[in-house]
Every structure is written in structure tokens, then in C-alpha cells.
PDB file with SEQRES, HELIX, SHEET and CRYST1 records, atoms N, CA, C and O in Angstrom:
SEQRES   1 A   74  UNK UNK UNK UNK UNK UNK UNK UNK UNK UNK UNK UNK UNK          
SEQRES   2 A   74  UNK UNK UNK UNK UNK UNK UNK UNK UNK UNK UNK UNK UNK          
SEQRES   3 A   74  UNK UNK UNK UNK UNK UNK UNK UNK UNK UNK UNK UNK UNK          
SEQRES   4 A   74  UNK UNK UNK UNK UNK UNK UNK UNK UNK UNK UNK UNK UNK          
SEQRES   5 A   74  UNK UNK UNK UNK UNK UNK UNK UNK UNK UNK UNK UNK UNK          
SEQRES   6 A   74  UNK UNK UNK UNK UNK UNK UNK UNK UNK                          
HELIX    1 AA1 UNK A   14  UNK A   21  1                                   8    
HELIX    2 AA2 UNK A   23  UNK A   47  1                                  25    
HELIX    3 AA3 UNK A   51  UNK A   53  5                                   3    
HELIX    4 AA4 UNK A   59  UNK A   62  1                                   4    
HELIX    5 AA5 UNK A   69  UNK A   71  5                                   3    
CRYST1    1.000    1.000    1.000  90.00  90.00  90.00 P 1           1          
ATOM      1  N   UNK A   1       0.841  -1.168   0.000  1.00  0.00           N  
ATOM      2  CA  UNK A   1       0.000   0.000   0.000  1.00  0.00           C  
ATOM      3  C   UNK A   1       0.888   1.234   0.000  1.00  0.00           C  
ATOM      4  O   UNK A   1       1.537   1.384   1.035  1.00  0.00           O  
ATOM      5  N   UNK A   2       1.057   2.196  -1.002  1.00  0.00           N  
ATOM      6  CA  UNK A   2       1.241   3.255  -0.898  1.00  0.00           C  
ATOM      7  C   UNK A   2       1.016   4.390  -0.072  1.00  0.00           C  
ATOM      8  O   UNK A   2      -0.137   4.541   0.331  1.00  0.00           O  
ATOM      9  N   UNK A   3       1.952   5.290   0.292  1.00  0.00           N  
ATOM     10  CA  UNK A   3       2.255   6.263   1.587  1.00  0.00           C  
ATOM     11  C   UNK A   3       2.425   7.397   1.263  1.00  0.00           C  
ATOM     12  O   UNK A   3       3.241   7.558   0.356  1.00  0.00           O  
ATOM     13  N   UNK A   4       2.006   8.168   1.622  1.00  0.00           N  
ATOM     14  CA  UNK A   4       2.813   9.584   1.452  1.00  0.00           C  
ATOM     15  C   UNK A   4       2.634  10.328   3.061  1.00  0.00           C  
ATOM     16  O   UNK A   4       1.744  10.297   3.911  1.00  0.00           O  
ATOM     17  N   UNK A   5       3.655  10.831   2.985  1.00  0.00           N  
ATOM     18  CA  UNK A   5       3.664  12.053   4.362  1.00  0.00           C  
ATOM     19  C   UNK A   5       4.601  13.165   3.466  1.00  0.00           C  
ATOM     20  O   UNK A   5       5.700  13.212   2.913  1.00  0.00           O  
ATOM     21  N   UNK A   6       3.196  14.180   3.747  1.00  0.00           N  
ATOM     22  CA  UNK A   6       3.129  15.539   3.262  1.00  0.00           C  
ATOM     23  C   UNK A   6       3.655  16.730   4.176  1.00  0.00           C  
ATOM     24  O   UNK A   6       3.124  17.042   5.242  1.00  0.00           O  
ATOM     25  N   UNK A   7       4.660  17.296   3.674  1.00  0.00           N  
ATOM     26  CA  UNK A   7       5.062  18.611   4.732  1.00  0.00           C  
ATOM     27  C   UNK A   7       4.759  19.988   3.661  1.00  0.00           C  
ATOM     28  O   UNK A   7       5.663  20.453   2.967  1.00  0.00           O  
ATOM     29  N   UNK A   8       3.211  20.594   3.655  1.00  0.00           N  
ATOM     30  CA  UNK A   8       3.317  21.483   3.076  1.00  0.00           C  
ATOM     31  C   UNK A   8       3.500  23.096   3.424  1.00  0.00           C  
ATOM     32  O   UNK A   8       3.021  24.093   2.883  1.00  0.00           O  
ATOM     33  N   UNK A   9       4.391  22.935   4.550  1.00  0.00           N  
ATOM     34  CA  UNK A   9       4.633  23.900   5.216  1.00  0.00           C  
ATOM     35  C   UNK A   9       4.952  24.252   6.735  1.00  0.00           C  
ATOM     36  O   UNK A   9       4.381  23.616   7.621  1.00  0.00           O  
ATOM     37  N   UNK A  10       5.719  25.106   6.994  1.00  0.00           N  
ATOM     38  CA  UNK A  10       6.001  24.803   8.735  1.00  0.00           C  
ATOM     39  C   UNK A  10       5.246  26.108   9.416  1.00  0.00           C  
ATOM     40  O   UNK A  10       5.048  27.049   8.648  1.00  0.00           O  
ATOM     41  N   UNK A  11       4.844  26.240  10.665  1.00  0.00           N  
ATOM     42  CA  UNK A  11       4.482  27.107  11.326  1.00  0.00           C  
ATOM     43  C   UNK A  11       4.689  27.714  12.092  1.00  0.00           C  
ATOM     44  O   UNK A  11       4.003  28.606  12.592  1.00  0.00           O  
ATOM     45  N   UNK A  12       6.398  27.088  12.521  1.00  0.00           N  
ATOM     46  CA  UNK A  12       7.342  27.290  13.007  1.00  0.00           C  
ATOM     47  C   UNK A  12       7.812  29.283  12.283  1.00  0.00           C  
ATOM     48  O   UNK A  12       8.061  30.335  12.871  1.00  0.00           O  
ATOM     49  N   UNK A  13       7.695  28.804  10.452  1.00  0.00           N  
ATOM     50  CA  UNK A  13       7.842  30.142  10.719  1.00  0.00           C  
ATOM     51  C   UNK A  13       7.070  31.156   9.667  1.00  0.00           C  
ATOM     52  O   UNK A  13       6.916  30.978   8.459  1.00  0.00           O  
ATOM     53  N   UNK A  14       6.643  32.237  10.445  1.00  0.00           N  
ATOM     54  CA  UNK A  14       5.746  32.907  10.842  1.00  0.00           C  
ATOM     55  C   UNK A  14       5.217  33.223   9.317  1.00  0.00           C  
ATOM     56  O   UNK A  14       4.035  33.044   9.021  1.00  0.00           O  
ATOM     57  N   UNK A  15       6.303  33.765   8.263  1.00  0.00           N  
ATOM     58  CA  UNK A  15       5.695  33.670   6.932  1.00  0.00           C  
ATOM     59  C   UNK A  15       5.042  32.889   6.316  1.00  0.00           C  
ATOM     60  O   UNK A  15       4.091  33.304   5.654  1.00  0.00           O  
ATOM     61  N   UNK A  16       5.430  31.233   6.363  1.00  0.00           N  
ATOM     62  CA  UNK A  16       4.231  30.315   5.785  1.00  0.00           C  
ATOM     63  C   UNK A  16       3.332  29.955   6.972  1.00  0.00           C  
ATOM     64  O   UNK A  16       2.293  29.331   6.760  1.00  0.00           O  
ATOM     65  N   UNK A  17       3.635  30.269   8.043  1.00  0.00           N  
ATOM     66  CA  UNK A  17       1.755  30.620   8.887  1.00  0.00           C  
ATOM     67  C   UNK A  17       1.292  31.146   8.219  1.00  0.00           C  
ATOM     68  O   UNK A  17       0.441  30.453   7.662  1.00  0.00           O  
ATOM     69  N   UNK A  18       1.340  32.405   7.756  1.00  0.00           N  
ATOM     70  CA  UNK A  18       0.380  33.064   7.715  1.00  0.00           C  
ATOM     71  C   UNK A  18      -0.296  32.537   6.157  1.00  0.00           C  
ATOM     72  O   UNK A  18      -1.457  32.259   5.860  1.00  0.00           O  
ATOM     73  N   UNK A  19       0.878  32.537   5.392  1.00  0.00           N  
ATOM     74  CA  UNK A  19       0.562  31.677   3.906  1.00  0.00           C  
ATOM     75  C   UNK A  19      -0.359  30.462   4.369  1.00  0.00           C  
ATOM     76  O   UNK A  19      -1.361  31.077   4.733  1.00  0.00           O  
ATOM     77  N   UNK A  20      -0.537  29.580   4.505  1.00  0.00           N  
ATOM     78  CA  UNK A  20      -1.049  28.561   5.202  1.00  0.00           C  
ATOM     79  C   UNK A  20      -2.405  28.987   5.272  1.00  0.00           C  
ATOM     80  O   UNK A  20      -3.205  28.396   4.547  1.00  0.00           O  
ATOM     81  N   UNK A  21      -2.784  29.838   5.958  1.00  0.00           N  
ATOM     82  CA  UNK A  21      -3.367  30.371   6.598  1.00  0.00           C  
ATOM     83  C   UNK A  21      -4.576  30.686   5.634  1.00  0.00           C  
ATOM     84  O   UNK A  21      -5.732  30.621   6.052  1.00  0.00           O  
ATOM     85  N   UNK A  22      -4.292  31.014   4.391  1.00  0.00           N  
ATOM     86  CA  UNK A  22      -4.746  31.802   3.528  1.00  0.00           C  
ATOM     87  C   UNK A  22      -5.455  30.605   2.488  1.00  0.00           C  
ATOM     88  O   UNK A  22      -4.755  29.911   1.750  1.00  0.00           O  
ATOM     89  N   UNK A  23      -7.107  30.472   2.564  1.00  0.00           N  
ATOM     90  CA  UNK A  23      -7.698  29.467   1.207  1.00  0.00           C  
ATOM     91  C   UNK A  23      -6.955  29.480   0.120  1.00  0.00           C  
ATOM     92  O   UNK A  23      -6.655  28.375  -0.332  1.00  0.00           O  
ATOM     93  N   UNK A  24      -6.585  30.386  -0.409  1.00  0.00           N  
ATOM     94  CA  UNK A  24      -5.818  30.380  -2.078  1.00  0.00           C  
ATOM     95  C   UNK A  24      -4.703  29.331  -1.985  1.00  0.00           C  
ATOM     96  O   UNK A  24      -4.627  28.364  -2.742  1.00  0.00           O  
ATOM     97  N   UNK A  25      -3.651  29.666  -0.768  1.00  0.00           N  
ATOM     98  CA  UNK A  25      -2.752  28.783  -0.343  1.00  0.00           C  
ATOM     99  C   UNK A  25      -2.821  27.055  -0.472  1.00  0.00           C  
ATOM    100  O   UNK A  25      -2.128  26.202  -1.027  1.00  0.00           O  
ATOM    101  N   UNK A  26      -4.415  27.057   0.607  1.00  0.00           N  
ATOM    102  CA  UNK A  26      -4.523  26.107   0.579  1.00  0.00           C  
ATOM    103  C   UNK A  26      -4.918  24.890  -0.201  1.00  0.00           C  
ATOM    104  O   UNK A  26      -4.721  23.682  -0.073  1.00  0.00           O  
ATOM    105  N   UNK A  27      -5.650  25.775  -1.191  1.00  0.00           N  
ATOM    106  CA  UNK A  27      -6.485  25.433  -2.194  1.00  0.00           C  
ATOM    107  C   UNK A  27      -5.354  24.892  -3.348  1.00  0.00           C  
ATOM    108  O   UNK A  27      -5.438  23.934  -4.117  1.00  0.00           O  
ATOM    109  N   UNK A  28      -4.465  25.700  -3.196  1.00  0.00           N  
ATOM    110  CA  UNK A  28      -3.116  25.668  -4.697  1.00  0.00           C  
ATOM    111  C   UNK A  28      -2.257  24.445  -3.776  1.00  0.00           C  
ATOM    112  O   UNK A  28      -1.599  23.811  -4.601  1.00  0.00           O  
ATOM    113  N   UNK A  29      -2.092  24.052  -2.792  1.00  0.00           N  
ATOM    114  CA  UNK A  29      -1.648  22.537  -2.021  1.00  0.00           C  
ATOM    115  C   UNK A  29      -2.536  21.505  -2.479  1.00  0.00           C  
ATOM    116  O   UNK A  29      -2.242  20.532  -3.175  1.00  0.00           O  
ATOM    117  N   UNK A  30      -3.524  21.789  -2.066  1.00  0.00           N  
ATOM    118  CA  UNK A  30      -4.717  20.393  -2.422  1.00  0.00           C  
ATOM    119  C   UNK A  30      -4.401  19.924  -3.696  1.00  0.00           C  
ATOM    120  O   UNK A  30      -4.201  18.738  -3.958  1.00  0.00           O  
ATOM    121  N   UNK A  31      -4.342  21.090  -4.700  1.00  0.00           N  
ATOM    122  CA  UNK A  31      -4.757  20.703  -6.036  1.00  0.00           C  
ATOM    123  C   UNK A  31      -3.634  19.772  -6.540  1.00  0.00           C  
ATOM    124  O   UNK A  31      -3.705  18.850  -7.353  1.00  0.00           O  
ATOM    125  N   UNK A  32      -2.529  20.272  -5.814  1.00  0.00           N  
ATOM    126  CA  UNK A  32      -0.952  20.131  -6.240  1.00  0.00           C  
ATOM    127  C   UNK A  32      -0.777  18.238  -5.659  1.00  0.00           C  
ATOM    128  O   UNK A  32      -0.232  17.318  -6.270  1.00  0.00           O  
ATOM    129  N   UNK A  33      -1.341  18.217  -4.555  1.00  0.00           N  
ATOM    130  CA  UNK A  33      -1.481  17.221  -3.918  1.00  0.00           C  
ATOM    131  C   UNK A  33      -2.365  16.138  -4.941  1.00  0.00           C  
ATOM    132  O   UNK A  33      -1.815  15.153  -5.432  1.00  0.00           O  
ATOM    133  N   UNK A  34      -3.677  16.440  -5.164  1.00  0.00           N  
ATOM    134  CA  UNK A  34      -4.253  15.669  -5.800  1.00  0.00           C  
ATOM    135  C   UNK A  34      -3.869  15.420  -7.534  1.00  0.00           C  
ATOM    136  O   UNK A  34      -4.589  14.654  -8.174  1.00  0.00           O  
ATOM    137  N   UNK A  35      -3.326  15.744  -7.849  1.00  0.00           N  
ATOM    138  CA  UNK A  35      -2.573  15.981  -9.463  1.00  0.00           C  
ATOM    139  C   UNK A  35      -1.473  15.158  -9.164  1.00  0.00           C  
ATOM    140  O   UNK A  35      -1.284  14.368 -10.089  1.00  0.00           O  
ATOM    141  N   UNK A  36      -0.711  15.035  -8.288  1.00  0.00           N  
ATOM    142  CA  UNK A  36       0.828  13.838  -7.855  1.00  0.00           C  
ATOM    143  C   UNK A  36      -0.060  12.605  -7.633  1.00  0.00           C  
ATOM    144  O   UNK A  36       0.543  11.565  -7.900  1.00  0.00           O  
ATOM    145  N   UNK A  37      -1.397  12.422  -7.195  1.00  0.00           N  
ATOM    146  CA  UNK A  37      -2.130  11.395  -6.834  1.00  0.00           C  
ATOM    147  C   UNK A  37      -2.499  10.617  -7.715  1.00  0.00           C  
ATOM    148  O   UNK A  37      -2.367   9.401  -7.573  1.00  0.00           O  
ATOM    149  N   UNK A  38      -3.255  11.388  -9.249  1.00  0.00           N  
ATOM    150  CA  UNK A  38      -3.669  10.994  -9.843  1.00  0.00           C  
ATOM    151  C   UNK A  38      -2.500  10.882 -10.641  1.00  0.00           C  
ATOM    152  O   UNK A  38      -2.757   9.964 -11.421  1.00  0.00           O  
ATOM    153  N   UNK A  39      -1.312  11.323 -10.889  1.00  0.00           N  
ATOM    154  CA  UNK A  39      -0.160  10.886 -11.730  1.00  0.00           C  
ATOM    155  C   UNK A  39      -0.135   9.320 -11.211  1.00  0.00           C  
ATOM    156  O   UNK A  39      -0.599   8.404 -11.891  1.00  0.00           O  
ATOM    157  N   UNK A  40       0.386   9.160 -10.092  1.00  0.00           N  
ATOM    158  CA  UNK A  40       0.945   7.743  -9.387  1.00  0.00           C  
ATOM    159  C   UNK A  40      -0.097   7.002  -9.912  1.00  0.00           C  
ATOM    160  O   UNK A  40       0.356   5.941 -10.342  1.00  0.00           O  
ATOM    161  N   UNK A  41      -1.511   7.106 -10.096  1.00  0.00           N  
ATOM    162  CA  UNK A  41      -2.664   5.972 -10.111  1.00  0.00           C  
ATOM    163  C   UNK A  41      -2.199   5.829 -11.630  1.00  0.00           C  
ATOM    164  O   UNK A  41      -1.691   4.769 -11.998  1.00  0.00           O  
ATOM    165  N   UNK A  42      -2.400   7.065 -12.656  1.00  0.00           N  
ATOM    166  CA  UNK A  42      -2.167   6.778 -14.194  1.00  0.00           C  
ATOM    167  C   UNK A  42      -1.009   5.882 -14.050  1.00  0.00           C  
ATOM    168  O   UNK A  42      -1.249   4.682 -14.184  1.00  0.00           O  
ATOM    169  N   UNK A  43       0.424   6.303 -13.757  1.00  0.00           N  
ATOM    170  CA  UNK A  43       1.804   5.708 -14.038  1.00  0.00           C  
ATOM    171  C   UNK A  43       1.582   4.222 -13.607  1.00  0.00           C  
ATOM    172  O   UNK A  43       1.963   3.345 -14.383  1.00  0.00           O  
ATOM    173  N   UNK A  44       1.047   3.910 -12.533  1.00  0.00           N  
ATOM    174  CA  UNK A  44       0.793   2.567 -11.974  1.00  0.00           C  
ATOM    175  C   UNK A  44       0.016   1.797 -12.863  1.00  0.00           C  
ATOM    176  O   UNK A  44       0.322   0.838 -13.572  1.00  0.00           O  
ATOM    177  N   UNK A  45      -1.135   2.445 -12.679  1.00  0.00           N  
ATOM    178  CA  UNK A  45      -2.122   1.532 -13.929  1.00  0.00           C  
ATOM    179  C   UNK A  45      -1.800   0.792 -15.483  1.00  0.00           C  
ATOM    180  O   UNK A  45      -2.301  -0.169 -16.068  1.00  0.00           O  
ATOM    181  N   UNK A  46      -0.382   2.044 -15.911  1.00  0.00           N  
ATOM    182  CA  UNK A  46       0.231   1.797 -17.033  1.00  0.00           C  
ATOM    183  C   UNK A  46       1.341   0.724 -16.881  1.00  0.00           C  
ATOM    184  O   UNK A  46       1.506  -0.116 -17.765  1.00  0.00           O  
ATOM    185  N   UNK A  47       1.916   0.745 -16.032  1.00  0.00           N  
ATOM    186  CA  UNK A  47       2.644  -0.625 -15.461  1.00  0.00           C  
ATOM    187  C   UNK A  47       2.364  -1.724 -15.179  1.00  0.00           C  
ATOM    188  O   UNK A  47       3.144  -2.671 -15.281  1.00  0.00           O  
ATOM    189  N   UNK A  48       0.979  -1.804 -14.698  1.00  0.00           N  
ATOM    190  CA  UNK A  48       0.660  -3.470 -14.401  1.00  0.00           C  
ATOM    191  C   UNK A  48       0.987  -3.502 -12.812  1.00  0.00           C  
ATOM    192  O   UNK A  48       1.493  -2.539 -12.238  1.00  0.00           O  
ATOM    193  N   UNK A  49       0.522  -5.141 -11.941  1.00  0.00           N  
ATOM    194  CA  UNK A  49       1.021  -5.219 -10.675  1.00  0.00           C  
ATOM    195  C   UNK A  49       2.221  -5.124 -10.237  1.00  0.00           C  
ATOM    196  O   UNK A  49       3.077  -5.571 -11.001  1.00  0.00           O  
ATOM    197  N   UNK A  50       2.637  -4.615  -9.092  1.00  0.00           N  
ATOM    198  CA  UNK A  50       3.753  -4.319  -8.521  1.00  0.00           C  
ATOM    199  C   UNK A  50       4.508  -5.544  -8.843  1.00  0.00           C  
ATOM    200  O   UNK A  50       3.800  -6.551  -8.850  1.00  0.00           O  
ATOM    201  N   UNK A  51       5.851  -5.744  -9.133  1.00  0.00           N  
ATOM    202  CA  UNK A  51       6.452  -6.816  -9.310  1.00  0.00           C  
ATOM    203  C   UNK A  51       6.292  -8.020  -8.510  1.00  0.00           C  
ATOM    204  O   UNK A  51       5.987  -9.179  -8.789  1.00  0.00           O  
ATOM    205  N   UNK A  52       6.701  -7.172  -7.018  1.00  0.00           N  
ATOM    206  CA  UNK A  52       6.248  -8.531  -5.705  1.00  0.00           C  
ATOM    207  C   UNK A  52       4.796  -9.040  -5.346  1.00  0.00           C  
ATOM    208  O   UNK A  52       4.271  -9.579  -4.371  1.00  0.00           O  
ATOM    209  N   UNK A  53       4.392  -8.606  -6.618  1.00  0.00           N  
ATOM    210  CA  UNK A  53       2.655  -9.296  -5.975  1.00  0.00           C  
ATOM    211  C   UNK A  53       2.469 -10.622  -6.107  1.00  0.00           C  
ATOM    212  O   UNK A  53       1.606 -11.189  -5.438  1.00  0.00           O  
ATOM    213  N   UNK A  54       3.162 -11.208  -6.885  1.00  0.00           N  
ATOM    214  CA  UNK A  54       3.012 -12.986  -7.252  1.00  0.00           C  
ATOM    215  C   UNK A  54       4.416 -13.414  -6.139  1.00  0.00           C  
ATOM    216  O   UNK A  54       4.660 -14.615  -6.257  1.00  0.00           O  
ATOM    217  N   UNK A  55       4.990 -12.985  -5.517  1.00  0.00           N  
ATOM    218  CA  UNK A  55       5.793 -13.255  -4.194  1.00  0.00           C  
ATOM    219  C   UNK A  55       5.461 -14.972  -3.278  1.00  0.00           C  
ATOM    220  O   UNK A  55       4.414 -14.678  -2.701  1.00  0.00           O  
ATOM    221  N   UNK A  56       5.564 -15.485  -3.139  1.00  0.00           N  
ATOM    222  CA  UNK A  56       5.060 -16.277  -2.090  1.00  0.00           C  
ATOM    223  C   UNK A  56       5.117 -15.413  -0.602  1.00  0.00           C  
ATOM    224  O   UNK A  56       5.836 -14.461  -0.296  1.00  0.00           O  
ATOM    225  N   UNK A  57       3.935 -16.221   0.298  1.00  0.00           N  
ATOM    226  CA  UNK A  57       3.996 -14.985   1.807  1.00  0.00           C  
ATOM    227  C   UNK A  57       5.126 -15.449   2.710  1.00  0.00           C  
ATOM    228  O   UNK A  57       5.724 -16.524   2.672  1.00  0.00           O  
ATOM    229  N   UNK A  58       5.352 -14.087   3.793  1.00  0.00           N  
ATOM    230  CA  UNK A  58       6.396 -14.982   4.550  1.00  0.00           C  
ATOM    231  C   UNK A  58       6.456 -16.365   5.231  1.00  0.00           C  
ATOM    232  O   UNK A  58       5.286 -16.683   5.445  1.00  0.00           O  
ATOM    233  N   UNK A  59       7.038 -17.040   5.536  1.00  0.00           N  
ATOM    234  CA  UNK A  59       6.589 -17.898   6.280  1.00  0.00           C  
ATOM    235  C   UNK A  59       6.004 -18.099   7.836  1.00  0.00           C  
ATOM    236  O   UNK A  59       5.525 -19.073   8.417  1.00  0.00           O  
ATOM    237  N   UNK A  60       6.307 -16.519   8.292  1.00  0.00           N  
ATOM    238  CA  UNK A  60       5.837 -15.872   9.420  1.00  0.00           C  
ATOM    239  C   UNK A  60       4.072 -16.060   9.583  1.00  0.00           C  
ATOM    240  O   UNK A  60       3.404 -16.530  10.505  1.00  0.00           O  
ATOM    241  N   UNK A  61       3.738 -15.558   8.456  1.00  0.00           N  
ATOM    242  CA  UNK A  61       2.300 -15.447   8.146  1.00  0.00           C  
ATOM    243  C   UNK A  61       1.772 -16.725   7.482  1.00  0.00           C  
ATOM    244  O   UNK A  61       0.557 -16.823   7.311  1.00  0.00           O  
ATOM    245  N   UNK A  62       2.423 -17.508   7.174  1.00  0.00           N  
ATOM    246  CA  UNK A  62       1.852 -18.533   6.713  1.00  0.00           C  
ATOM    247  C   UNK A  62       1.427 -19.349   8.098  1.00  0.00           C  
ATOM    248  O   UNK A  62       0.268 -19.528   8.473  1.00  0.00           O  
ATOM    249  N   UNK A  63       2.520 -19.759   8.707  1.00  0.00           N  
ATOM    250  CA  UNK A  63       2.380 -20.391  10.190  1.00  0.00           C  
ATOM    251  C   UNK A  63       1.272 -19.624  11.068  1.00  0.00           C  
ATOM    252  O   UNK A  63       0.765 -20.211  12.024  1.00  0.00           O  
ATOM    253  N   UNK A  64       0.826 -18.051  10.675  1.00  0.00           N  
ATOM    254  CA  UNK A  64      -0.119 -17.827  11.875  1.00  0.00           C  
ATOM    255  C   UNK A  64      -1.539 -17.463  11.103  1.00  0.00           C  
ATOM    256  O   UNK A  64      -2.353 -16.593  11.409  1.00  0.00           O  
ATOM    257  N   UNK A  65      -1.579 -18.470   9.929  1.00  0.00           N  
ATOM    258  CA  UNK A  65      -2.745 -18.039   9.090  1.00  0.00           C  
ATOM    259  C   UNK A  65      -3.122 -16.751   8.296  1.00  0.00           C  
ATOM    260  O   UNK A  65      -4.114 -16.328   7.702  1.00  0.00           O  
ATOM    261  N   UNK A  66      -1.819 -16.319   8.578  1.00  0.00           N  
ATOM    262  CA  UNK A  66      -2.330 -14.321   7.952  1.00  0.00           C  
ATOM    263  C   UNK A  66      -1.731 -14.098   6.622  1.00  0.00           C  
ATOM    264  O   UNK A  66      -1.473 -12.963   6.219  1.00  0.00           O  
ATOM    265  N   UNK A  67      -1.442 -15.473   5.738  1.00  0.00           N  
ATOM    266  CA  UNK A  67      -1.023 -15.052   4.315  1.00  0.00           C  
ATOM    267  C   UNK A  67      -2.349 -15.481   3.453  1.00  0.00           C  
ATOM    268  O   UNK A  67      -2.374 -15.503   2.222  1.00  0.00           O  
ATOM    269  N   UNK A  68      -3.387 -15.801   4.265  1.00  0.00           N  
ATOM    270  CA  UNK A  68      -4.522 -16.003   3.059  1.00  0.00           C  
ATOM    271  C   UNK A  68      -5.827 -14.819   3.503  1.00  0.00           C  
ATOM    272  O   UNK A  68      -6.872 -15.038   4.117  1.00  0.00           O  
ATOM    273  N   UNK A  69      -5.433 -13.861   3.078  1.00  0.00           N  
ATOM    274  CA  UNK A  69      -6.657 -12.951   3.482  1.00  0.00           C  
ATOM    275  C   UNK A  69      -7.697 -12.886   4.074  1.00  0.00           C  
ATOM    276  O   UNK A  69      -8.026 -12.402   5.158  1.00  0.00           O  
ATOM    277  N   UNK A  70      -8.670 -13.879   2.591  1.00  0.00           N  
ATOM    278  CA  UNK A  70      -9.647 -14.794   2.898  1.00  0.00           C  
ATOM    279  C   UNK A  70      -9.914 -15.433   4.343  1.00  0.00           C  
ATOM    280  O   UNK A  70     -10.978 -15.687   4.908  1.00  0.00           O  
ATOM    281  N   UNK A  71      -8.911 -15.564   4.649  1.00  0.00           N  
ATOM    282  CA  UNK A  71      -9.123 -16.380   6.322  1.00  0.00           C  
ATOM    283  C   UNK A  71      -9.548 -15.291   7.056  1.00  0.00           C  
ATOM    284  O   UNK A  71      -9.969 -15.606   8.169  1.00  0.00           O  
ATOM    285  N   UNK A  72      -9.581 -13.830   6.734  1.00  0.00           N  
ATOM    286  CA  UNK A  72     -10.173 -12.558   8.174  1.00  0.00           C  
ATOM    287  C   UNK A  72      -8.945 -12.245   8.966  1.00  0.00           C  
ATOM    288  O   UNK A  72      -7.984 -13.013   8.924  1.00  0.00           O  
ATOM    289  N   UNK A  73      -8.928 -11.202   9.655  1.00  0.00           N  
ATOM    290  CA  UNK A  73      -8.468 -11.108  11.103  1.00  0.00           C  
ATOM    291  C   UNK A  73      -8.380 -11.581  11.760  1.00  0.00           C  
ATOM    292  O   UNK A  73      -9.445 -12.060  12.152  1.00  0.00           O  
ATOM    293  N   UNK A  74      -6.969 -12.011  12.673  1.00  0.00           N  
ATOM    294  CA  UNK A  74      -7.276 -13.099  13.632  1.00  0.00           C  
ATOM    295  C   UNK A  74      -6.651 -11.458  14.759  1.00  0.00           C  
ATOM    296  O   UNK A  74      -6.600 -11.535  15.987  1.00  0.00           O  
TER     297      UNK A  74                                                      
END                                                                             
């Protein structure tokens, strides 16, 4: 599963507070944010499954039932 942690600004200091601060600001982050989002989904989609998806599971998870999904939460 894919991650991101976003730092679009510190508040530490006082100029991008106040930038921050401001809808236009925030609005021109979101967009910026959601446009890198939808790149990764296009670029991915155009690639096919992640290489390690046909992987066998660890054997960690095999022994405690948690490499077949299907089986739920234990």
C-alpha cells in the first residue's frame, strides 16, 4: 500500500503561517497534492502489478494463518 507524508509547510515560521493560513494557499496545495495522486494511479495503472505481488507470503504469516486474506483477522 502506498504512503505519502506531506510537509506542506512549517508554522514554526511565521511567513508560511500566515501563507497557510490563507484558502488560495490552501487550495493551490490540495490541487498540487491531488494531481501527484492521480499521476501515481495513471503511471501505476500503465505498469501493471507491482512486481512482488506474485511473491510467495512470509513464512511468518503462513504459520499464523495471515497469508490467506480470505481467512479474516485473527
Amino acid at each position: 500500500m502506498p504512503a505519502v507524508l506531506l510537509e506542506a509547510g512549517s508554522i514554526v515560521n511565521r511567513q508560511e503561517e500566515l501563507e497557510l493560513a490563507s484558502p488560495e494557499r490552501r487550495e493551490l496545495i490540495s490541487a498540487a497534492v491531488v494531481a501527484a495522486v492521480e499521476d501515481f494511479c495513471r503511471t501505476r495503472a500503465r505498469r501493471g502489478p507491482h512486481r512482488f505481488a506474485k511473491r510467495a507470503p512470509h513464512p511468518a504469516l503462513v504459520r499464523t494463518g495471515r497469508a490467506n486474506p480470505a481467512a479474516g483477522a485473527r
